[in-house]
C-alpha positions as CSV (number, residue, x, y, z in Angstrom):
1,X,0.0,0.0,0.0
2,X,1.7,3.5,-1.0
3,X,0.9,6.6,1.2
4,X,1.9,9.5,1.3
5,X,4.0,11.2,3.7
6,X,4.3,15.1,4.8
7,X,6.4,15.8,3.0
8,X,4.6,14.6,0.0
9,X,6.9,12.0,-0.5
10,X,5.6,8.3,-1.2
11,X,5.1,6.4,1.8
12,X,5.0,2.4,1.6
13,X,3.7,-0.6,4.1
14,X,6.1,-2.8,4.8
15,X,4.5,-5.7,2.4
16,X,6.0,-3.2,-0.5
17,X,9.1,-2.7,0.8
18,X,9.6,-6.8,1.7
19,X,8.5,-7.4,-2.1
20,X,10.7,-4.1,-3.6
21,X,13.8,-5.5,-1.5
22,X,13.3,-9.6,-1.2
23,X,13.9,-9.1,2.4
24,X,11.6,-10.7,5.4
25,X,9.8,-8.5,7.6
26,X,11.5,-9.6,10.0
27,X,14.9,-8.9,8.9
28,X,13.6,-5.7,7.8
29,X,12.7,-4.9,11.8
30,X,15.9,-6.3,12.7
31,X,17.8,-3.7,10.6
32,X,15.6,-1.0,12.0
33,X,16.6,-1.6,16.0
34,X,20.1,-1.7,14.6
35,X,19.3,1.7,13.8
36,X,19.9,1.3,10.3
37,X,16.7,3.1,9.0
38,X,14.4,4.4,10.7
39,X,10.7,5.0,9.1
40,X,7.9,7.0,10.4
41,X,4.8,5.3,11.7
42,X,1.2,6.0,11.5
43,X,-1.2,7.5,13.9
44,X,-2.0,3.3,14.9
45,X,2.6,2.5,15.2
46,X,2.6,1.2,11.4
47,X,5.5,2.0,9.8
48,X,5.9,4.0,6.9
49,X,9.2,3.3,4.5
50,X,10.2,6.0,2.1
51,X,12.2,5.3,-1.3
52,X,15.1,5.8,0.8
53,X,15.0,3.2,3.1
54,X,14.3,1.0,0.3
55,X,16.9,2.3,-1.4
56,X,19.1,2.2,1.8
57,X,17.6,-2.0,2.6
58,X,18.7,-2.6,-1.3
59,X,22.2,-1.7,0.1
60,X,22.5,-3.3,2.4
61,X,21.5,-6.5,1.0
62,X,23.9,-5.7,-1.5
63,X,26.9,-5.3,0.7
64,X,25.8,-8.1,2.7
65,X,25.3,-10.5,-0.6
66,X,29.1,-9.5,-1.1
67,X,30.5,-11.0,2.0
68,X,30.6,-7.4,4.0
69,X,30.0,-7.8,7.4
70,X,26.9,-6.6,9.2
71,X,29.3,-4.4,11.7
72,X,31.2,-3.7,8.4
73,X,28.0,-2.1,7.0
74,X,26.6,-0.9,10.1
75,X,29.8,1.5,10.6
76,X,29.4,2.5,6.9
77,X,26.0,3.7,7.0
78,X,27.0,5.4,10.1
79,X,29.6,7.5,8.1
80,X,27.6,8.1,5.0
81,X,24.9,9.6,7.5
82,X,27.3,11.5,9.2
83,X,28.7,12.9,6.5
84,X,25.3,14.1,5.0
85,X,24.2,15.4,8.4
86,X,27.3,17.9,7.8
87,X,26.7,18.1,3.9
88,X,23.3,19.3,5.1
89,X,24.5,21.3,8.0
90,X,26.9,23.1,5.5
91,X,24.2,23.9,3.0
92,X,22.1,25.3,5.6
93,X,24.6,27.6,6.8
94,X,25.6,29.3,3.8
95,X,22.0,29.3,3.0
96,X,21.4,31.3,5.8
97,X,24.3,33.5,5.3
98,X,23.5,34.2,1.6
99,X,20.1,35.1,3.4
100,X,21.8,37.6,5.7
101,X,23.8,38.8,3.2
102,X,20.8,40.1,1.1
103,X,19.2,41.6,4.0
104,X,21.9,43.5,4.5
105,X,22.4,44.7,1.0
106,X,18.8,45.2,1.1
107,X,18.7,47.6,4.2
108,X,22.1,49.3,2.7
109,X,20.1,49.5,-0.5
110,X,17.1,51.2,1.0
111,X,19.5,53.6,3.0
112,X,20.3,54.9,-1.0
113,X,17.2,54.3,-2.5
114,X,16.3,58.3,-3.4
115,X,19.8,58.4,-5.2
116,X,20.2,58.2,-9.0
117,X,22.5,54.9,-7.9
118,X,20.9,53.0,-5.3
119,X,23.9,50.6,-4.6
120,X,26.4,50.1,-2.1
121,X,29.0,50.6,-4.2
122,X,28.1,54.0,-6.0
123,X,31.4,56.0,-5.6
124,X,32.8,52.5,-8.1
125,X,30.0,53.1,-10.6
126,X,30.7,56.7,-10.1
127,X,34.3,56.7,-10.6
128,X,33.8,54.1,-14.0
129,X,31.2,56.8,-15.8
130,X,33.8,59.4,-14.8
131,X,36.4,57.3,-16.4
132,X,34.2,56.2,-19.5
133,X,32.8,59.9,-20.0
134,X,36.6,61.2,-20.3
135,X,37.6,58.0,-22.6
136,X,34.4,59.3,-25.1
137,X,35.7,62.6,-25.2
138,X,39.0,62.0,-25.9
139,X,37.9,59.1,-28.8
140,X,35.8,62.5,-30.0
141,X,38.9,64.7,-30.0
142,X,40.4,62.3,-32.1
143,X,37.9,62.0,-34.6
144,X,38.5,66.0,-35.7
């Protein structure tokens, strides 16, 4: 049975997940206390698997079907998790500074906003028509 999460991802029973994966229920609660995956559950306790944890139960079959030891995986997933929870952390953080970053530029912007150049950086823009103005006039003075 597929449901749907809120998030608004696709949420499965665990009947689909046991038939997407070939893996017993039971095995498929035993790699959830190991704290391998860890779905959401209904209102009434019944849990919910994303694609993800399919996905991730795939993988683990897989590395398991190639002689890699449960502990063996069990650290591994405990790395790649890790590692996303800083990926994650990262992109939040210069999310949030690109976010105060514009609200600056924004108040700084307003500070300017009755001026012919409403930017931060006017005296540059100044300074360049300055510098273009003079480079027309002498490209004019040349042309008599």
């Amino acid at each position: 049975m597929k449901h749907a999460n809120h998030s608004g991802q696709p949420a499965f029973s665990i009947r689909v997940v046991k038939e997407a994966t070939g893996l017993t229920e039971r095995r498929i609660r035993y790699y959830e206390t190991l704290e391998l995956l860890s779905p959401r559950r209904t209102q009434g306790n019944q849990r919910l698997y994303t694609q993800a944890d399919i996905d991730r139960l795939k993988y683990i079959k897989n590395l398991l079907d190639h002689g890699v030891s449960l502990k063996e995986v069990r650290t591994q997933i405990q790395q790649e998790d890790t590692m996303t929870h800083e990926r994650d952390y990262d992109d939040v953080e210069r999310d949030a500074e690109s976010y105060f970053q514009g609200k600056l530029i924004a108040r700084k912007a307003e500070i300017h906003r009755d001026s012919l150049y409403p930017l931060i950086n006017r005296h540059e823009i100044i300074r360049r028509l300055v510098r273009d103005q003079s480079n027309s006039h002498e490209d004019t003075k040349g042309d008599q």
